[in-house]
Structures are given as C-alpha cells and as structure tokens.
C-alpha positions in Angstrom: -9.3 7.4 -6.9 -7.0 9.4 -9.2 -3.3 8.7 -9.8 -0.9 11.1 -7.7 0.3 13.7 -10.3 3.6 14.3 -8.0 6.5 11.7 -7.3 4.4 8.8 -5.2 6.3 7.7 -2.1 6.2 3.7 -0.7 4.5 4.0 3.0 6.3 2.2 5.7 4.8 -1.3 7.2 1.8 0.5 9.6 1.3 3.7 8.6 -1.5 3.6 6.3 -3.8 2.9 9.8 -2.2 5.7 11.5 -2.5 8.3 8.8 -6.3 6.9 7.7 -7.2 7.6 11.8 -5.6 11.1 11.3 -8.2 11.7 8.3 -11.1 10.6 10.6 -9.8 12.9 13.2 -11.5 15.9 11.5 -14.8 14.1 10.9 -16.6 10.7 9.8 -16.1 10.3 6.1 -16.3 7.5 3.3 -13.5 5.7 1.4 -13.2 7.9 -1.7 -13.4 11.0 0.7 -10.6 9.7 2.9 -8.5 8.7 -0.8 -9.4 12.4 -1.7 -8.2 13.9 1.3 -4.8 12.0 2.2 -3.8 12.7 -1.9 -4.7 16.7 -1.7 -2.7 17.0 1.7 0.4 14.9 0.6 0.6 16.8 -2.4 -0.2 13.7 -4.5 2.4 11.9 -3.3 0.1 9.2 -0.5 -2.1 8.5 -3.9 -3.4 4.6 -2.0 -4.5 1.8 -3.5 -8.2 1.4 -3.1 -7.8 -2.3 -1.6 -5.7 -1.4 0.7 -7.4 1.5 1.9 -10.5 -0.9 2.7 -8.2 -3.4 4.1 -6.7 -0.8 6.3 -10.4 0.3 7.4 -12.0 -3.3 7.8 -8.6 -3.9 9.9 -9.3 -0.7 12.3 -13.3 -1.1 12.3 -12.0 -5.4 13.6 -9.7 -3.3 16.6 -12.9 -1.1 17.3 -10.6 1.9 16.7 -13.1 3.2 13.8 -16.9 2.5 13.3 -18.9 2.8 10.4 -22.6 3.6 8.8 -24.4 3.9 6.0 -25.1 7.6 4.9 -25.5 9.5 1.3 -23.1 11.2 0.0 -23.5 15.0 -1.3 -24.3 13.2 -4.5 -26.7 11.0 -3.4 -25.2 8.2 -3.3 -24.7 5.6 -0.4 -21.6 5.2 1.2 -20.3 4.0 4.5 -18.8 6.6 6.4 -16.3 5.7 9.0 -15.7 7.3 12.3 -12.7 7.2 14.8 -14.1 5.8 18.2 -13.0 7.1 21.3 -11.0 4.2 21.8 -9.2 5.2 18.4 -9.3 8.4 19.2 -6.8 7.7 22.6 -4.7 5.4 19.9 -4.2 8.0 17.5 -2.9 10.3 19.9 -0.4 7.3 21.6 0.6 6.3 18.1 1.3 10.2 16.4 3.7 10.8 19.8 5.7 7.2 19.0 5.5 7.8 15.7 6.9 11.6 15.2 9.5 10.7 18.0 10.5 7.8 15.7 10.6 9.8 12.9 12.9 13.1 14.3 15.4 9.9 15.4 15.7 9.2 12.1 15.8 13.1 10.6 18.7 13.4 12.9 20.4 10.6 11.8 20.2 10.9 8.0 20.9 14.6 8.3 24.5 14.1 10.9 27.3 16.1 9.4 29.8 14.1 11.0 30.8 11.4 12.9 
C-alpha cells in the first residue's frame, strides 16, 4: 500500500475493525482494495499498516462479523475478498451509533469555551 501523502493520524485502540467493516459496507473487497479505499477517503491521513489490516480481518472473519473467498481481481490476480455478514452487518450499525455518540462527547468537551 502507498505511504499517506497528508499528515497520518494514530487510530484509537478498536477502530481499525470498525472502520474496515464500514469499507465492506459498500461491497466485498480484498486487502489492497480496502488499504486503497480507507487512504483515498481519509485524505491520506488512515494510510494502515498492511499487518495490521490482516490482523484486523482474520480477527473479524474469527467473530464471523466478515467472511471471505477466493476471487480475481480486475488484474487477474487472486485475492480473497472479504464480506460483512449479516451478523457484522447488525454490529456495524450498534458500533457506528456508540461510536459517533462517543465521539460528539468528546467534540463538545475539547471545543467548551468556558467553565
């Protein structure tokens, strides 16, 4: 995968499943597609590690929130492309609500004008 050409930013403890579930959302896709697609939406700035990206997909295929198969890719290449389950599919949704109400907590603190 390339190198984010923007200012990179550390993602918290748990995200990385949440945000690789939010790439399957939109279809099944393989590793280097998934890389592709969280780095062009972030702006360069979620540029992930390759090993962890696997790690983060053999850890949701293990929780049967994603499933996998071997395909081609448009190049003719074989790949495993990974798929959200319906199960994963219900999680992604739960986790996105917790994690956006989490996050607007936190905006509202770090942006408080006074006391």
């Amino acid at each position: 995968m390339a190198k984010a050409t923007g200012e990179s930013v550390q993602l918290l403890k748990g995200t990385l499943d949440l945000i690789v579930m939010k790439t399957l959302s939109w279809g099944p896709m393989h590793g280097y597609g998934i890389a592709t697609w969280l780095e062009s939406q972030s702006g360069g700035a979620l540029g992930v590690d390759d090993s962890a990206l696997y790690q983060a997909l053999h850890r949701l295929e293990a929780k049967q929130l994603v499933d996998a198969e071997w395909g081609m890719t448009p190049t003719n290449r074989q790949a495993r492309f990974y798929r959200l389950t319906p199960v994963g599919r219900r999680h992604l949704k739960a986790e996105t609500a917790g994690w956006l109400r989490y996050a607007d907590s936190v905006r509202t603190v770090l942006t408080a004008t006074g006391r």
